[in-house]
C-alpha positions in Angstrom: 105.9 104.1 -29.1 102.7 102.6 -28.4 101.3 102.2 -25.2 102.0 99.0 -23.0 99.8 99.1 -20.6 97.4 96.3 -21.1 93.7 95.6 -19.8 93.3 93.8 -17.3 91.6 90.2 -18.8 88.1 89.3 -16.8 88.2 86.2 -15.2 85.3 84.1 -16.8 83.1 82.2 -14.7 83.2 78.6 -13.6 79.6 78.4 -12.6 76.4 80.3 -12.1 75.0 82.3 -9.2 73.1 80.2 -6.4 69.8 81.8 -7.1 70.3 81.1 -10.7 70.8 77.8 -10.0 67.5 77.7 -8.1 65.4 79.5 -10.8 66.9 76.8 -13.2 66.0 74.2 -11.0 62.8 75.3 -10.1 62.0 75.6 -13.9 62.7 72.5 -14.5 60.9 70.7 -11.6 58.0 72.9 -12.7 58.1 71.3 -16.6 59.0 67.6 -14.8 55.6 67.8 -12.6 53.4 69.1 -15.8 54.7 66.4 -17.7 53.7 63.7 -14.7 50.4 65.6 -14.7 49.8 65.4 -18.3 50.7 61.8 -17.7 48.3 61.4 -15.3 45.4 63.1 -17.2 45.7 60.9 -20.4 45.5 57.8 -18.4 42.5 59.2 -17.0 41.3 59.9 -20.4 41.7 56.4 -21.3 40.2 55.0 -18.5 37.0 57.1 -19.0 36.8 56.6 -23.0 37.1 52.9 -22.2 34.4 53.6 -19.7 32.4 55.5 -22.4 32.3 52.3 -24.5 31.1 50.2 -22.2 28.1 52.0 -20.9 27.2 52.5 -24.5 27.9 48.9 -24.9 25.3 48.1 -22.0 22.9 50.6 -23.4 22.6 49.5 -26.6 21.8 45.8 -25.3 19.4 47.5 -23.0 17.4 49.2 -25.8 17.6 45.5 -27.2 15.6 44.2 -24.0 13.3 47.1 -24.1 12.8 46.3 -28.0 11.9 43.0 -27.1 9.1 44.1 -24.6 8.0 47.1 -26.2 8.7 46.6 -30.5 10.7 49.2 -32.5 9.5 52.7 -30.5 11.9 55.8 -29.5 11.4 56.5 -25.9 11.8 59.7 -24.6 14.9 59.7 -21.9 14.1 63.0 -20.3 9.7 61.5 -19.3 9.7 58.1 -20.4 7.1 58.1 -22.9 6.8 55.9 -26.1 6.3 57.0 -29.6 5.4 54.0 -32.0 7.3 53.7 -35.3 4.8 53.4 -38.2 3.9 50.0 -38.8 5.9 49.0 -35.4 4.1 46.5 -33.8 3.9 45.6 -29.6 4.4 42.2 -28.5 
């Protein structure tokens, strides 16, 4: 005859442990405020490459001014100082 004592079945769980909860949850606020900060960042990057343009933008129509003054010469940005294009001529 075979035996007919049977095992005791485990109850399975219904939910998890309260600190597992809380590591869940804290993983998950962790990825929610990196993705806001990520967010946040690229609109900072867009602000400052629209920035970007528009100082280049004003620069370029400054060098335009100075052109006007001074003919077609390279100026030095780190001393100031002028160096004449061949055949450039002041007005």
């Amino acid at each position: 005859m075979g035996n007919t004592y049977k095992k005791k079945a485990k109850a399975k769980a219904t939910k998890i442990t309260k600190e597992e909860l809380q590591t869940m949850q804290g993983y998950v606020q962790a990825i929610n405020k990196t993705q806001l900060d990520i967010g946040s960042i690229e609109y900072q990057k867009s602000t400052l490459i629209f920035k970007i343009g528009s100082l280049q933008d004003k620069l370029t129509g400054y060098n335009m001014d100075l052109q006007k003054k001074y003919g077609d010469v390279s100026v030095n940005i780190q001393d100031g100082s002028i160096k004449y294009k061949e055949d450039a001529t002041v007005n």
